[in-house]
C-alpha positions as CSV (number, residue, x, y, z in Angstrom):
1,X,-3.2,-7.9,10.6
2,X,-5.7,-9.5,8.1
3,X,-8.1,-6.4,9.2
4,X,-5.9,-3.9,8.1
5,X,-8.1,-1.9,5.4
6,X,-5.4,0.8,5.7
7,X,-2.9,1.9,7.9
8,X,-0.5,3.9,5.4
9,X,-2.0,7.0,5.1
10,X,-1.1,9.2,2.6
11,X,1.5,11.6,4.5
12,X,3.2,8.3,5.9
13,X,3.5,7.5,2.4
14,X,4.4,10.8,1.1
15,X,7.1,11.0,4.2
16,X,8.2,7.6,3.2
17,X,8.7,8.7,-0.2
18,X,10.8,12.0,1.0
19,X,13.2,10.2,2.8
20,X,13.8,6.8,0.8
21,X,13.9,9.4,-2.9
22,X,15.2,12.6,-1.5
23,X,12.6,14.8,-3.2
24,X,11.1,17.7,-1.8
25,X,7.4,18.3,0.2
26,X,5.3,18.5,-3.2
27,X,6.8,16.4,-5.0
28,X,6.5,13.5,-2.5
29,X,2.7,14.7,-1.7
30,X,2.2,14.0,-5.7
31,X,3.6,10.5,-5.8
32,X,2.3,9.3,-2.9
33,X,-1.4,10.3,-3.8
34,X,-0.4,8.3,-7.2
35,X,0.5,5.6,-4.7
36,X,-2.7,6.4,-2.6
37,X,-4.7,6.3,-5.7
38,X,-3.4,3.0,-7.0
39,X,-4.2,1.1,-3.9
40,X,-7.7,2.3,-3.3
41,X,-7.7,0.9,-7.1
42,X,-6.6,-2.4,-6.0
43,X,-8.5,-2.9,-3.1
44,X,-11.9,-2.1,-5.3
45,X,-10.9,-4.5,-7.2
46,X,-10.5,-7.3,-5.2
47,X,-6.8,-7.8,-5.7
48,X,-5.8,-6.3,-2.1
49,X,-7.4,-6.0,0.9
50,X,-5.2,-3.4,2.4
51,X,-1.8,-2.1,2.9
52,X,0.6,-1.0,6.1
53,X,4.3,-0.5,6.6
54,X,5.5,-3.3,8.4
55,X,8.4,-3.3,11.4
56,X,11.2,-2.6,8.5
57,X,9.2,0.8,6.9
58,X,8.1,-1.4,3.7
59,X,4.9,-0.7,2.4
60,X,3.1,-4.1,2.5
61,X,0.0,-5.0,1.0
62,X,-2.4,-7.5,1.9
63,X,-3.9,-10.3,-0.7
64,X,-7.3,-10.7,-1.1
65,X,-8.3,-14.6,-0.2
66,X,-9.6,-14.5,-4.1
67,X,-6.2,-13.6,-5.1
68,X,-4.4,-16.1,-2.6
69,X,-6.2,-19.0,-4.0
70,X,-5.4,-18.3,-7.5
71,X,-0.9,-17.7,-6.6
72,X,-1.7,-21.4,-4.4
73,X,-4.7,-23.2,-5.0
74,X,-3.7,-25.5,-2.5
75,X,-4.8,-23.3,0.4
């Protein structure tokens, strides 16, 4: 999965945001573009390399190696 750039797009997001906050079609299209927005954010700045809903429906993103090293310099 390290490849994943993206594979949330933004009407699984917004879909995901209907039916976990019981709010209607535009509402949900709103948030998740804020969602949307905010990861394309992280990802330029190095923090994430992407994002996906994993087997349970969570959003999940993926760490950056730059960011990994700094929560465990060990690795």
């Amino acid at each position: 999965m390290a490849n994943v750039s993206q594979s949330a797009s933004l009407d699984n997001i917004a879909a995901y945001l209907k039916l976990t906050h019981d709010c209607d079609d535009e509402t949900a299209l709103r948030e998740a573009r804020e969602v949307m927005q905010n990861l394309v954010t992280m990802r330029q700045k190095g923090f994430i390399n992407g994002w996906y809903f994993d087997e349970q429906g969570h959003l999940e993103l993926l760490p950056s190696d730059a960011i990994l090293k700094r929560i465990d310099p060990q690795k």
